[in-house]
ZAMARGU-4260 file (C-alpha; in steps of 0.2 Angstrom, whole numbers, plus 5000, padded with zeros to 4 digits):
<rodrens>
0) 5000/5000/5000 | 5007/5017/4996 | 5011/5030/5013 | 5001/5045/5012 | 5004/5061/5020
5) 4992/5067/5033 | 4983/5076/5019 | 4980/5060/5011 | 4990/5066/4998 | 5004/5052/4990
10) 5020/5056/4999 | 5030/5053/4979 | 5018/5068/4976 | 5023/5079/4991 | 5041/5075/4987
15) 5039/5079/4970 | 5030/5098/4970 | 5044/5102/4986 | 5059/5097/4973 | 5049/5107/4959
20) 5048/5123/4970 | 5065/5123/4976 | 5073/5120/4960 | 5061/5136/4955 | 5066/5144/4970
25) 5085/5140/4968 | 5082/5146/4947 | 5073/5164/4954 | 5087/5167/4967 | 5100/5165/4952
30) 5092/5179/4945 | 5090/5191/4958 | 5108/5189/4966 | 5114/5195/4949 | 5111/5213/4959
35) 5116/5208/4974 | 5121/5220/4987 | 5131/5209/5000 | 5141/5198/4993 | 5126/5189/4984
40) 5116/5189/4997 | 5105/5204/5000 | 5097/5210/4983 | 5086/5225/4976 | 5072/5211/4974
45) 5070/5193/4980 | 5060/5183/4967 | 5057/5169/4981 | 5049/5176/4994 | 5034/5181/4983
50) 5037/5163/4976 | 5038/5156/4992 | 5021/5164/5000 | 5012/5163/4983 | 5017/5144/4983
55) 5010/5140/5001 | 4996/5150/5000 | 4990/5140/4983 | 4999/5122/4988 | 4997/5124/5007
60) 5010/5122/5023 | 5015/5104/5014 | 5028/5115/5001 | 5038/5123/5016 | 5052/5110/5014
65) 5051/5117/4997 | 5057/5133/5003 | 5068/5129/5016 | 5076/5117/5002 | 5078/5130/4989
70) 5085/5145/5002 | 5099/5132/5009 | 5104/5127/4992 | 5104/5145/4987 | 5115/5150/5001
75) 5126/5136/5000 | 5132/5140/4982 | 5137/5161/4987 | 5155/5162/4995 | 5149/5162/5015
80) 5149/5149/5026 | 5140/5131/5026 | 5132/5137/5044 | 5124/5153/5037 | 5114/5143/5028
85) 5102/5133/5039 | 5098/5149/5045 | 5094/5159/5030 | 5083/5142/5026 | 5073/5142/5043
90) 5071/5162/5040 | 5065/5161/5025 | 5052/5147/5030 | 5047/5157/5043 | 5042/5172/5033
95) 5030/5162/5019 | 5025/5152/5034 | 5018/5167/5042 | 5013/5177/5029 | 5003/5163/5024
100) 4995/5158/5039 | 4990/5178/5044 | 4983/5179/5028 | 4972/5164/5031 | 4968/5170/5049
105) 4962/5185/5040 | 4953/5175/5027 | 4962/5183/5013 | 4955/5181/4996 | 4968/5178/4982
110) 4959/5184/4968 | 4964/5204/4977 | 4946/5208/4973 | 4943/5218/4989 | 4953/5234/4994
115) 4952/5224/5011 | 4963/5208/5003 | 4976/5221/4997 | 4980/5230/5013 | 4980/5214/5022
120) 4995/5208/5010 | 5004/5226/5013 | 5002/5224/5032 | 5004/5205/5037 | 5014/5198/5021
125) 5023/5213/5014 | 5025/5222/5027 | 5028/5210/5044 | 5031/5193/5039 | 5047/5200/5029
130) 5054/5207/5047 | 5059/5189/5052 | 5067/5184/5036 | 5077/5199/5036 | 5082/5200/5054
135) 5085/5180/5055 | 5097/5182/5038 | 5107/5199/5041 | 5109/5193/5058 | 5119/5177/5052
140) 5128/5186/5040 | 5135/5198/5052 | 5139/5183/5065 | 5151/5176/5050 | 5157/5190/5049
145) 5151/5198/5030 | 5150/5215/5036 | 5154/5228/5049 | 5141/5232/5062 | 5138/5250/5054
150) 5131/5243/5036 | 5120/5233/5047 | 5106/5245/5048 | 5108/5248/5027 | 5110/5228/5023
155) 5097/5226/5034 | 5083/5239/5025 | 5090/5231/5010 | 5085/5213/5012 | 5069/5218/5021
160) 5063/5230/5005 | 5070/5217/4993 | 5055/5204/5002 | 5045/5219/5002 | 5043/5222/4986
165) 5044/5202/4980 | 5027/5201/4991 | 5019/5215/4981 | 5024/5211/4963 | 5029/5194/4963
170) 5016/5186/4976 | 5001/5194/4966 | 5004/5189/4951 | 5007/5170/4955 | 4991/5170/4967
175) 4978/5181/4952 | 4984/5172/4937 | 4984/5154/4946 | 4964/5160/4940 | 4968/5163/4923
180) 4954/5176/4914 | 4939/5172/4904 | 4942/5185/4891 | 4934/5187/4874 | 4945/5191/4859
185) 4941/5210/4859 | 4945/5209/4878 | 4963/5200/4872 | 4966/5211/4860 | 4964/5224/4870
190) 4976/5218/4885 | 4989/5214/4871 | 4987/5233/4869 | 4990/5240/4886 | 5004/5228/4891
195) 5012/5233/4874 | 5010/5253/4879 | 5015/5248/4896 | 5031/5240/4891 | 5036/5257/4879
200) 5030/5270/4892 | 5042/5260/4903 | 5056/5259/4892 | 5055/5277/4887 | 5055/5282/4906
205) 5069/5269/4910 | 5080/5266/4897 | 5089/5279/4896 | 5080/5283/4876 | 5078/5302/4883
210) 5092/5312/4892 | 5089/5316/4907 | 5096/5331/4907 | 5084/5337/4895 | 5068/5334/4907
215) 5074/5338/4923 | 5067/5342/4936 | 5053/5333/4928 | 5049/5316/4937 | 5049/5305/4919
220) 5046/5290/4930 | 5027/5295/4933 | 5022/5293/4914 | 5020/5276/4918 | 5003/5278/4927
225) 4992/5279/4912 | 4994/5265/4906 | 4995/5257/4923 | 4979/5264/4927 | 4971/5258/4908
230) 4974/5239/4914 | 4971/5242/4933 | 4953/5250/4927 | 4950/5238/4912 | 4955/5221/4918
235) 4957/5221/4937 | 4968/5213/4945 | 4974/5203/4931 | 4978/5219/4921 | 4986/5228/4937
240) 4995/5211/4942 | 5003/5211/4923 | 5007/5229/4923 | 5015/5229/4940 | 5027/5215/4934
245) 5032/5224/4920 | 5035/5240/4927 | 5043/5234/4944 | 5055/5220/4932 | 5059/5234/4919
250) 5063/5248/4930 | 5075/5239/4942 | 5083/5231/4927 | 5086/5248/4922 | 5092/5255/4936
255) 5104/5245/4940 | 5110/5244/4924 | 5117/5263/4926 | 5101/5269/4918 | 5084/5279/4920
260) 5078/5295/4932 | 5086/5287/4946 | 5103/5282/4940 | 5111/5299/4942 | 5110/5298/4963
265) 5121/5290/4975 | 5117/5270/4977 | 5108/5273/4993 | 5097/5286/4987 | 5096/5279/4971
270) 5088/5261/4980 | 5077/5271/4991 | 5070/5281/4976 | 5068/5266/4964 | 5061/5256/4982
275) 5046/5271/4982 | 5044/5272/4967 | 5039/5252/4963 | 5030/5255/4981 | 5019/5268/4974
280) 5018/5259/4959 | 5012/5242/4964 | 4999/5249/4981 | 4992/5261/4969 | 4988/5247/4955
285) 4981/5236/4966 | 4972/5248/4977 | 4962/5254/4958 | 4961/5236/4953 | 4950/5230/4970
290) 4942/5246/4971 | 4934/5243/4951 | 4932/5223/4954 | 4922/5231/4971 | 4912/5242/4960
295) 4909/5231/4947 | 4902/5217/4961 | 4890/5231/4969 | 4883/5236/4950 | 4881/5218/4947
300) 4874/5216/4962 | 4864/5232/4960 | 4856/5224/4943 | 4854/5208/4948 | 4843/5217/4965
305) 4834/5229/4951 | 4830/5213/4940 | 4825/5202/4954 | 4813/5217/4961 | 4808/5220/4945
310) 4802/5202/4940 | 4793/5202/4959 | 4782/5218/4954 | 4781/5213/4934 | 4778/5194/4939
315) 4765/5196/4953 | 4748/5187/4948 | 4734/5198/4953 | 4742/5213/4960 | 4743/5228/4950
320) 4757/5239/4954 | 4762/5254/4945 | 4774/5270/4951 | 4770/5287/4950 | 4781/5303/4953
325) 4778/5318/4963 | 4767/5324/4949 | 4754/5309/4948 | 4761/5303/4931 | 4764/5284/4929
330) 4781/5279/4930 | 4781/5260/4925 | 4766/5249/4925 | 4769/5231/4929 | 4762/5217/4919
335) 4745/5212/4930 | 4741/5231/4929 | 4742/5229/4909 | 4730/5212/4911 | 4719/5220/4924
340) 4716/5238/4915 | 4720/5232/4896 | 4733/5248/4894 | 4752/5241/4888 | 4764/5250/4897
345) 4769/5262/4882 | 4751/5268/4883 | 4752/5275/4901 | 4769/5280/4905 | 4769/5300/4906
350) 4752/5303/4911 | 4739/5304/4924 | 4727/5291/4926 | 4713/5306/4922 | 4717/5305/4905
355) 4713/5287/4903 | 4707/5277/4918 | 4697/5287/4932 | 4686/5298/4932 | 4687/5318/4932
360) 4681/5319/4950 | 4692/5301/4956 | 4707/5307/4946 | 4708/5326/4959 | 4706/5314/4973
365) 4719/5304/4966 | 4732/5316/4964 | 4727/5324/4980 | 4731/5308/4988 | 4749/5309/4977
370) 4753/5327/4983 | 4748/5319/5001 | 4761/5308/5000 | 4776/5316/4993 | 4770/5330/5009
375) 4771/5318/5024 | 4780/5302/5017 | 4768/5293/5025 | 4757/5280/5017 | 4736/5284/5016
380) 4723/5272/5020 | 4720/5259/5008 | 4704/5267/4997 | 4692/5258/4984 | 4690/5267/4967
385) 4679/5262/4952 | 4687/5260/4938 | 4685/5258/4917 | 4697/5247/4908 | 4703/5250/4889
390) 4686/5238/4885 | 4676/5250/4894 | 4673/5237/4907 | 4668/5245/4924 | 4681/5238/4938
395) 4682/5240/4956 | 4699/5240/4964 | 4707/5244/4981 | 4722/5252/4982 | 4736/5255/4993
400) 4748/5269/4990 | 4764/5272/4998 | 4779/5284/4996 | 4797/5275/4992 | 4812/5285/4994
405) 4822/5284/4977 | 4835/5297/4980 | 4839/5316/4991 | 4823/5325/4991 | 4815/5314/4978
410) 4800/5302/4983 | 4788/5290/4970 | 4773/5284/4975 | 4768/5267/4973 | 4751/5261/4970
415) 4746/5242/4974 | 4730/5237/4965 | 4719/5221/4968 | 4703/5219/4959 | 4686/5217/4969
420) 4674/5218/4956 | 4669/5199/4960 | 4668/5203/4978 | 4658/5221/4976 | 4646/5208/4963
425) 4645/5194/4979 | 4641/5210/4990 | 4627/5216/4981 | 4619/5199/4979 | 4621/5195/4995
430) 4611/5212/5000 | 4598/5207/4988 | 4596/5191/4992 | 4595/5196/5010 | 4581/5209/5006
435) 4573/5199/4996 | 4572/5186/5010 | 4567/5199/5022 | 4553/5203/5011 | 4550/5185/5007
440) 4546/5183/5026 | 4537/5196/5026 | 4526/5191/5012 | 4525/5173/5017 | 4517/5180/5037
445) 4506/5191/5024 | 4497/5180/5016 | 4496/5169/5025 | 4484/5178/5036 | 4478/5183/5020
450) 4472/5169/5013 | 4461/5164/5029 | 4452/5181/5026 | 4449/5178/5009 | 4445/5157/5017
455) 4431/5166/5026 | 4426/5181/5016 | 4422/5167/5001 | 4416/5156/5014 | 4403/5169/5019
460) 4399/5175/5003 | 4395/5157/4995 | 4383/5155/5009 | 4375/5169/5007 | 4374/5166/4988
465) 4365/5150/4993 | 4351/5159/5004 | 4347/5169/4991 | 4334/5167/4979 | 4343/5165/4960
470) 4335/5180/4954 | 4338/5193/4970 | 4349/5204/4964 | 4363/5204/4976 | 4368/5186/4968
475) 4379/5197/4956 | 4385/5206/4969 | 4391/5190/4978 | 4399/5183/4962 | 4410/5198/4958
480) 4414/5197/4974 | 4418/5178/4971 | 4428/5184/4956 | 4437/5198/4964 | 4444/5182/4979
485) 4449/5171/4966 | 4461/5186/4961 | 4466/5188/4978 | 4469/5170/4980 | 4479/5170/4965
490) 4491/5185/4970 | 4492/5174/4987 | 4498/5160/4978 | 4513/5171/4969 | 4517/5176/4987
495) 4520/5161/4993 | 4527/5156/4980 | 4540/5169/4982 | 4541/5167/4999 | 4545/5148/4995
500) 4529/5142/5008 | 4523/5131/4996 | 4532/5114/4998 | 4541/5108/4984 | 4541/5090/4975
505) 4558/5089/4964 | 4561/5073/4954 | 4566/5068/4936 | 4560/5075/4925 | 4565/5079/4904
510) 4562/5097/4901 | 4559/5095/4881 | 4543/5083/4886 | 4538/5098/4899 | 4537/5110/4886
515) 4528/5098/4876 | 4515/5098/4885 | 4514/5115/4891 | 4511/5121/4872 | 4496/5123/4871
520) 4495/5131/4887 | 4509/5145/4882 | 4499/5147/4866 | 4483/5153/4874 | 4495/5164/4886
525) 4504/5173/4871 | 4490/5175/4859 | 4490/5175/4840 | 4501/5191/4840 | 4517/5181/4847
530) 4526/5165/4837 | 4531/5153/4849 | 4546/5144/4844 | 4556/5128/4853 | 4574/5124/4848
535) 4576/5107/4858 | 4591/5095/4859 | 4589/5079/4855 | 4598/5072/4868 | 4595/5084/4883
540) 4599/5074/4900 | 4585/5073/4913 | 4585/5085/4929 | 4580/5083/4943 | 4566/5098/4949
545) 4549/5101/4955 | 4537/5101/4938 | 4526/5113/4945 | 4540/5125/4950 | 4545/5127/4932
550) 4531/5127/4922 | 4528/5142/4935 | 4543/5149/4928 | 4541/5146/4911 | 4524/5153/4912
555) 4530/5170/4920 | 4542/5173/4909 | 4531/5169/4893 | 4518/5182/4902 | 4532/5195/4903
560) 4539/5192/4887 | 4521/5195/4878 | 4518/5210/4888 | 4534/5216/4881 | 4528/5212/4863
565) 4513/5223/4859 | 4514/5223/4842 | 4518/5206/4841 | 4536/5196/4839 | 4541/5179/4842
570) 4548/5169/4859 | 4559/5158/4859 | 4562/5143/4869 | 4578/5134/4870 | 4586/5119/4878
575) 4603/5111/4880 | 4617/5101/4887 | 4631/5112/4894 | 4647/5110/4903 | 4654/5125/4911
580) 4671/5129/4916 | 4681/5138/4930 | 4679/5156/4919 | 4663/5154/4915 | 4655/5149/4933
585) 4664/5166/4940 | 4649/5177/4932 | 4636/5165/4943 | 4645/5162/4959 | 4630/5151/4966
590) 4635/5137/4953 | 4652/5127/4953 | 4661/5120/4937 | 4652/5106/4928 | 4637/5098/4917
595) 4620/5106/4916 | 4606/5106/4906 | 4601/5123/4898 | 4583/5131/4898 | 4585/5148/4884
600) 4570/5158/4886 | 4571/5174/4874 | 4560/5187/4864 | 4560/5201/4851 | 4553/5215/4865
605) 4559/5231/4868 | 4569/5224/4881 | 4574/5231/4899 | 4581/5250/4902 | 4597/5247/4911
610) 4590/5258/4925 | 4580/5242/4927 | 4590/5229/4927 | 4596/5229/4946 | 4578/5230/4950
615) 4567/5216/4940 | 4570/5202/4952 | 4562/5213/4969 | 4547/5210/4973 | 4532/5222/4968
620) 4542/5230/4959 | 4534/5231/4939 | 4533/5243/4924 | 4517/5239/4920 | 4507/5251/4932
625) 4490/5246/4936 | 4492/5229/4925 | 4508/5220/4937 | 4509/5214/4953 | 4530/5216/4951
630) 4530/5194/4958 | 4533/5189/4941 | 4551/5189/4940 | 4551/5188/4960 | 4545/5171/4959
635) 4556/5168/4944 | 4571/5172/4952
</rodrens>
């Protein structure tokens, strides 16, 4: 079985990425010696210490013998003693060990997206973990002996600014490209661009390509920030991360090379200078990098709130929801509001709901409610308007309006609609239904106590009709009053009948064969002047109802129908299997979705005036003057 390390990780593998990194490590130190300052051993910049942390921070605390590897194999090849180096090695370990674990402590993102991620890698890796590396490794030099105790302090900035700036250039760019970018080709194109500028601006700054005693006391070294800013800006921390590099790698280069703003100083200032300068460089990058990959997360973050809100108030079935501004002119108009009113969103934006959907008198109340608003910032009690839709349709809505702050001084007014046209329908039938009970109870108690004074007035006059000689002349007296409580009787009759006294006696029955029969009947009602016609189906289904109770229905409403036809017309009687759905039950709440059988009853009158319509089904109510007893359609209903 093959040994693991505590990771669970292959030990061949373990063994294998910490002999990569040193030989990395050992290649890296190569090239920064070649400006070293003490004997090979303190240099401008140290490649491995960015390497190191970068390496630790991506592979984890497994690589350190990587480091410690590299650092003693790097010592042990520059002309100082074999003891220094065990001592450089555990310093070096030390400071990516550190800087590593403060980072994690402080849960360091190493992507440098956040301004928070940057300044944590100036203060814990850049700026302290670096003190041990260079305190441990200019202390062991001195002990053998490499310098005098007065270039301690000056070999001792040196190292320590060296790691500095390896943990700001070098470290960045291992940990943000260990990502690499997503980039289209314009994108591509336009990064190949930057770095390009980036690498002349440099040059020309650095190289030496402009005298420098033709630009003094101009700081040359500052053009460099355009083009630093382009690719902070543009791409981030990717394009800040690659600019940094180039700028850092080309300037130090220069400079040591004899050439550039700074090469004209003494070496000490001439370090410190070019040590600022990539300082400045490199916070400033990164600091404009995080700030834009911040702002672009909060406008993304922004646009995906604004989209989510807007697909809350466009999506929301059954509540209308618009916005208004200070004015009272519609803002946006949110899909339910489009379904609910049947105005599209391009129709209403800019104006007031005067000019399209309420009413002169509603819309003042409206934007007195608006101004309200936009006074107190407080919200108004919720209000029922009656509306018109684009059909002409009348609508009855409850609103609820409410002030929402969009910027210094500015408020909108939101308005929540929710239609109760069905509930204000429900509301009014319930009332009538209830009044039409009250007065069915009434009616019921009526004549009741009614019909035993006609009992007894016909009972009294029938005997006295009988005591009489045929030829008295009171006998016609008596029979027109006979007559006149047969007519009473008969209104009684309708008034139980509305008052639902009378008992009822449902069963099966087919209506077709109903109307059959009641013919001839319904002929002699509606006279030669009125053309009776049945349109019958076939296979109508059987119901189940009181006979009685219907052709009492059918009767009243041929009655009514012939009164509306003076001149003649024709009535028409209809039947039918139906099945209704969900939508069409919602216009006669009392009935559920399902089959029924249809009874049509219609006629070529002059019809009803609508200022009639909410009143045919009340009782004693009628048109007909001295001719009605308004229980027609009562009983009917």
């Amino acid at each position: 079985m093959t040994s693991r390390a505590t990771t669970g990780r292959p030990l061949w593998r373990t063994a294998l990425y910490n002999a990569v990194l040193a030989a990395v490590y050992v290649a890296t130190a190569r090239l920064g010696l070649l400006y070293g300052v003490v004997e090979g051993n303190a240099t401008l910049l140290w490649i491995p210490t960015g390497l190191s942390l970068a390496a630790v921070l991506l592979g984890g605390y497994h690589l350190l013998p990587g480091v410690g590897l590299g650092a003693f194999l790097t010592v042990t090849s520059t002309p100082v003693p074999k003891w220094v180096a065990p001592f450089v090695s555990v310093g070096n370990m030390l400071e990516a060990y550190l800087g590593a674990f403060l980072l994690r402590k402080v849960q360091f993102d190493r992507a440098l997206q956040r301004v928070r991620d940057v300044w944590n890698l100036i203060r814990w890796a850049a700026l302290f973990s670096t003190l041990f590396s260079a305190t441990i490794g200019v202390t062991t030099l001195y002990a053998a002996g490499k310098f005098p105790a007065s270039l301690y302090p000056k070999v001792w900035l040196i190292w320590w600014l060296g790691n500095l700036i390896s943990n700001l250039v070098v470290a960045p760019v291992l940990l943000v490209w260990s990502q690499p970018p997503r980039w289209q080709v314009r994108q591509l194109i336009e990064f190949a661009l930057v770095t390009l500028l980036t690498c002349v601006i440099t040059l020309t700054a650095f190289g030496g390509w402009i005298s420098s005693d033709s630009v003094q006391p101009y700081p040359l070294a500052f053009i460099v920030f355009p083009p630093l800013i382009w690719a902070a800006q543009r791409f981030e921390a990717h394009g800040s991360t690659a600019a940094i590099a180039l700028i850092a790698g080309f300037s130090i280069w220069m400079t040591v090379s004899g050439r550039g703003p700074f090469s004209g100083f003494p070496l000490q200032e001439s370090l410190i200078l070019l040590w600022v300068f990539v300082g400045l460089v490199t916070v400033t990058a990164l600091i404009l990098a995080s700030s834009a990959s911040e702002r672009r997360r909060a406008e993304e973050s922004l646009q995906q709130a604004y989209a989510q809100i807007y697909q809350i108030i466009n999506n929301a079935p059954g509540v209308a929801i618009q916005g208004y501004d200070q004015e009272g002119r519609v803002t946006f108009w949110n899909r339910a509001s489009e379904e609910l009113y049947g105005f599209s969103e391009p129709e209403v934006l800019g104006k007031r709901l005067g000019e399209f959907l309420l009413s002169e008198r509603d819309a003042q109340e409206f934007d007195r409610l608006v101004q309200q608003i936009v006074q107190t910032g407080q919200p108004v009690p919720l209000r029922e308007w009656e509306t018109r839709t684009a059909t002409g349709t009348p609508r009855y809505i409850i609103s609820s309006l409410f002030p929402v702050q969009i910027g210094r001084g500015r408020v909108q007014v939101i308005c929540m609609d929710v239609d109760i046209t069905e509930r204000k329908q429900l509301e009014a039938q319930l009332l009538r239904v209830q009044r039409l009970e009250s007065i069915g109870r009434l009616a019921g108690g009526i004549a009741h106590d009614f019909n035993n004074l006609l009992t007894a007035i016909a009972g009294y006059a029938e005997s006295a009709q009988a005591r009489l000689p045929a030829e008295h002349s009171a006998n016609e007296d008596l029979q027109r009053l006979l007559e006149t409580v047969d007519r009473a009787a008969e209104l009684v009759h309708h008034l139980l009948a509305f008052a639902r006294r009378q008992p009822l006696q449902p069963q099966q029955i087919n209506l077709n064969e109903l109307l059959q029969r009641m013919v001839p009947l319904l002929h002699r009602l509606l006279g030669k002047q009125v053309d009776l016609r049945l349109i019958t189906a076939a296979d109508l289904k059987s119901v189940r109802a009181d006979p009685t109770q219907v052709e009492q229905v059918l009767m009243n409403l041929a009655i009514n129908a012939r009164d509306a036809m003076p001149s003649g017309g024709i009535l028409t009687i209809q039947t039918a299997n139906v099945t209704l759905d969900a939508n069409e039950v919602q216009k006669m709440p009392e009935l559920s979705p399902g089959e029924y059988v249809m009874l049509l009853v219609s006629d070529t009158g002059t019809g009803i005036p609508p200022e009639h319509i909410d009143h045919i089904f009340e009782p004693f109510f009628t048109t007909k003057e001295e001719t009605g007893t308004g229980l027609g359609l009562a009983v009917v209903y």
